[in-house]
C-alpha positions as semicolon CSV with decimal commas, in nm:
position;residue;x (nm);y (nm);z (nm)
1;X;2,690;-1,051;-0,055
2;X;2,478;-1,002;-0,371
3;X;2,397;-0,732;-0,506
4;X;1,993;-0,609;-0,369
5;X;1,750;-0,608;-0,741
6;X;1,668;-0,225;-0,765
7;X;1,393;-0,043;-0,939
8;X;1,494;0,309;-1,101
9;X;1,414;0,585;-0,863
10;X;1,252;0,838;-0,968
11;X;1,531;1,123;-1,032
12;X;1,225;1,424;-0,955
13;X;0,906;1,350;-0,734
14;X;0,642;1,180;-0,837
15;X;0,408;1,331;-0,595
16;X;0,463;1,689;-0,517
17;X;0,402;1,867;-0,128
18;X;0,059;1,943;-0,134
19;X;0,098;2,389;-0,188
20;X;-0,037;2,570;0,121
21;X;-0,247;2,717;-0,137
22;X;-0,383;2,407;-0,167
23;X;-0,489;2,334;0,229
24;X;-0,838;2,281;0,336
25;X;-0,967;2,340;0,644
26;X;-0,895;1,971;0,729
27;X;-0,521;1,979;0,601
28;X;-0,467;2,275;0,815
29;X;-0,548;2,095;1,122
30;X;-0,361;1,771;1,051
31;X;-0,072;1,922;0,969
32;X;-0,064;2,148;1,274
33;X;0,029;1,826;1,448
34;X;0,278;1,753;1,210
35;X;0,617;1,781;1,409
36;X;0,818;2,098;1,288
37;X;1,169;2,170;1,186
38;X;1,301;2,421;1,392
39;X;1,259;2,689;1,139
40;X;0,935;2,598;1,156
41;X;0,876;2,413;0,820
42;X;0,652;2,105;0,810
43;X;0,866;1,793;0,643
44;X;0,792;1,679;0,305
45;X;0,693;1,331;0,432
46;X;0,406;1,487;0,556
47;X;0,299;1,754;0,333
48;X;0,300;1,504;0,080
49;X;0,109;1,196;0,288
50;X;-0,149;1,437;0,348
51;X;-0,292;1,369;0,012
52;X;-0,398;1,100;0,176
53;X;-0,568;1,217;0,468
54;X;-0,777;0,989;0,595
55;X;-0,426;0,756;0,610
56;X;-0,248;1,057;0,714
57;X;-0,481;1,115;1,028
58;X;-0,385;0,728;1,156
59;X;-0,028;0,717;1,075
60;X;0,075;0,960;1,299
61;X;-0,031;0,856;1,586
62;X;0,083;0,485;1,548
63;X;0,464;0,632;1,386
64;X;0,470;0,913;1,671
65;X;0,384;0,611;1,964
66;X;0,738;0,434;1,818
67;X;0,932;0,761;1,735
68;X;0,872;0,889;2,070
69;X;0,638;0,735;2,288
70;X;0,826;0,386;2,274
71;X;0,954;0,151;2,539
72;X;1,348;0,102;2,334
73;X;1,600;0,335;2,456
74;X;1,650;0,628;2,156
75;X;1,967;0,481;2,020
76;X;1,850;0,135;1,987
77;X;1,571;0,280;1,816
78;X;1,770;0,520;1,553
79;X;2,006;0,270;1,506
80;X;1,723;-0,011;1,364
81;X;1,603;0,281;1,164
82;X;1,915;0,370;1,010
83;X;1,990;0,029;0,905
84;X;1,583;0,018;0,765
85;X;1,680;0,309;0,553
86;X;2,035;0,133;0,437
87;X;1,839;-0,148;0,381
88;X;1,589;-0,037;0,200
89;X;1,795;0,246;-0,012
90;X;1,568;0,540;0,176
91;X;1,768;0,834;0,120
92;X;1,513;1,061;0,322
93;X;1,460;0,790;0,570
94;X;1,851;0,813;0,652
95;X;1,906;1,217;0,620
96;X;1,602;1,277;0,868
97;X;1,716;1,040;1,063
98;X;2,082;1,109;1,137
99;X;2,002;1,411;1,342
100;X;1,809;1,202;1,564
101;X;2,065;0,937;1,574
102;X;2,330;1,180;1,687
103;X;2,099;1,320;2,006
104;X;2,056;0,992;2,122
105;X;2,433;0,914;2,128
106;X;2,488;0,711;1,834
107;X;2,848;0,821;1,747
108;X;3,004;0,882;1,405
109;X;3,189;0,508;1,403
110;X;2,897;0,362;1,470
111;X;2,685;0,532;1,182
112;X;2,982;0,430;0,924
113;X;2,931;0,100;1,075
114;X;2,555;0,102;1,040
115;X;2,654;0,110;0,652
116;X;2,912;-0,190;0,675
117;X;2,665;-0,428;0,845
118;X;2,635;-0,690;1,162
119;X;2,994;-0,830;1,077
120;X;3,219;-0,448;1,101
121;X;3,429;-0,472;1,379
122;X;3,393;-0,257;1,693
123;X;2,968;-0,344;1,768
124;X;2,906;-0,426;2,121
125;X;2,737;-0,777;2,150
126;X;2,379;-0,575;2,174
127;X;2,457;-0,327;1,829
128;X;2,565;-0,665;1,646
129;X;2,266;-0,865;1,729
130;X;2,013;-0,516;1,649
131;X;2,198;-0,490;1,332
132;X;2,133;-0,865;1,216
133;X;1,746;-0,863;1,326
134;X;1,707;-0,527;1,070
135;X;1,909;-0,730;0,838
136;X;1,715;-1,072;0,928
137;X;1,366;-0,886;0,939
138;X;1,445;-0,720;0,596
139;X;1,564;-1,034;0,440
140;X;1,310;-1,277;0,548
141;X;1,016;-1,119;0,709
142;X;1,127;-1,288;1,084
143;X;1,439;-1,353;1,329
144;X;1,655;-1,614;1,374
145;X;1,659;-1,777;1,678
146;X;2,043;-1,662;1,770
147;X;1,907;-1,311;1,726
148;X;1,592;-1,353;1,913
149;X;1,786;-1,522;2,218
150;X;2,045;-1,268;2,179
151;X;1,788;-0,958;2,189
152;X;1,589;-1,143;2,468
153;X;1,920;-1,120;2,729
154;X;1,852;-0,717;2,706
155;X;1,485;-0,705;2,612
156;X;1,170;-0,805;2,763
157;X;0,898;-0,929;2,513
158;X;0,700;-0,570;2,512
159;X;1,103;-0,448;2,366
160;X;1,125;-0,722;2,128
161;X;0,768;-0,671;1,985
162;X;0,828;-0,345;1,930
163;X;1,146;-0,434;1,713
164;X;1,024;-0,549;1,512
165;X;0,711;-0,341;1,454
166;X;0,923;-0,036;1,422
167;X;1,163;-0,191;1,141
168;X;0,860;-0,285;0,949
169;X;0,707;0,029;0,990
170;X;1,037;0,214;0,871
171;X;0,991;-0,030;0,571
172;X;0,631;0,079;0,533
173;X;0,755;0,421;0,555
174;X;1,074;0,392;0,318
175;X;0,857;0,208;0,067
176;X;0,635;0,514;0,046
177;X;0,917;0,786;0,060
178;X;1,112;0,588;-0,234
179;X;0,787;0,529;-0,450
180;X;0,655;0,891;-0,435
181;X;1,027;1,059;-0,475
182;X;1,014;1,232;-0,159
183;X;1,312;1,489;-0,169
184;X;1,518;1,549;0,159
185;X;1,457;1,924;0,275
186;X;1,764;2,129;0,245
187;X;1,964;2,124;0,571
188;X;2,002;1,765;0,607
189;X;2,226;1,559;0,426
190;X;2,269;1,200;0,350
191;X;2,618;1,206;0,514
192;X;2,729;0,812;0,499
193;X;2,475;0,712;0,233
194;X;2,555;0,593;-0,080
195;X;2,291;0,483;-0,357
196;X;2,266;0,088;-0,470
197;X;2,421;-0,112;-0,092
198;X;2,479;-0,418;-0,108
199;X;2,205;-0,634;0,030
200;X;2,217;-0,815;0,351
């Protein structure tokens, strides 16, 4: 494995939350959709995208549809995201995402594996090949045809579109997150991620 060729990240933001102070009429309403944190805090992903909000207003719909409106069952779905944020060195991606991983059943082994890759010992046939077409999709922008036969024994084609639309739109995502120094909101942790993996 070689090692992945890796910008400097910014070590502070780059762009800041928009301030509540800040919020016109429009922002107020877009981010009213914005899903919550239980204390009732609106994530920095999207206080921050909503500098953008003509973007902001189409995104949501499109990442909420594959978040929670998708056809994969949730821990197929946090599991390709997890390895999207190893991949791609998305702190934020990973922290916000490990929660969500946990509810749907991903267990603790299998996040430490998510770090180690398709070859760590103890994935199921299904977690190997899901693994590999993040890795494959990340790589080289398509599957192989051992992974696309393998994901097609458990998918139907509507499932295996949306894998890969949802990796590339956690790469879309990460991209933005890592470029604009999005900092992870105190409460969550990056538990199992370390800076600079190895690439795939």
């Amino acid at each position: 494995m070689s090692q992945r060729h890796e910008a400097a990240r910014p070590t502070r933001p780059r762009l800041e939350p928009l301030p509540q102070e800040q919020w016109d009429p429009r922002t107020v309403e877009l981010l009213s959709v914005a899903p919550h944190d239980p204390g009732g805090g609106i994530p920095n992903i999207f206080t921050t995208l909503v500098r953008h909000p003509d973007l902001y207003e189409r995104f949501l719909p499109f990442g909420g549809q594959l978040l929670g409106g998708g056809r994969l069952p949730g821990d197929v779905r946090e599991s390709l995201i997890l390895r999207t944020a190893w991949n791609t060195g998305s702190r934020y991606e990973w922290g916000r995402h490990l929660p969500l991983a946990r509810a749907e059943g991903v267990t603790d082994a299998d996040i430490d594996r998510i770090g180690e890759g398709p070859e760590a010992p103890g994935w199921t046939d299904l977690q190997r090949h899901l693994i590999r077409a993040a890795d494959e999709l990340h790589r080289d922008a398509t599957m192989s045809d051992t992974t696309w036969d393998g994901l097609a024994e458990h998918f139907g084609e509507a499932e295996l579109i949306e894998i890969a639309m949802l990796v590339g739109q956690y790469h879309m995502v990460a991209f933005f997150l890592n470029a604009t120094g999005v900092e992870l909101e105190p409460g969550f942790d990056g538990t199992g991620f370390t800076e600079g993996q190895v690439e795939p």
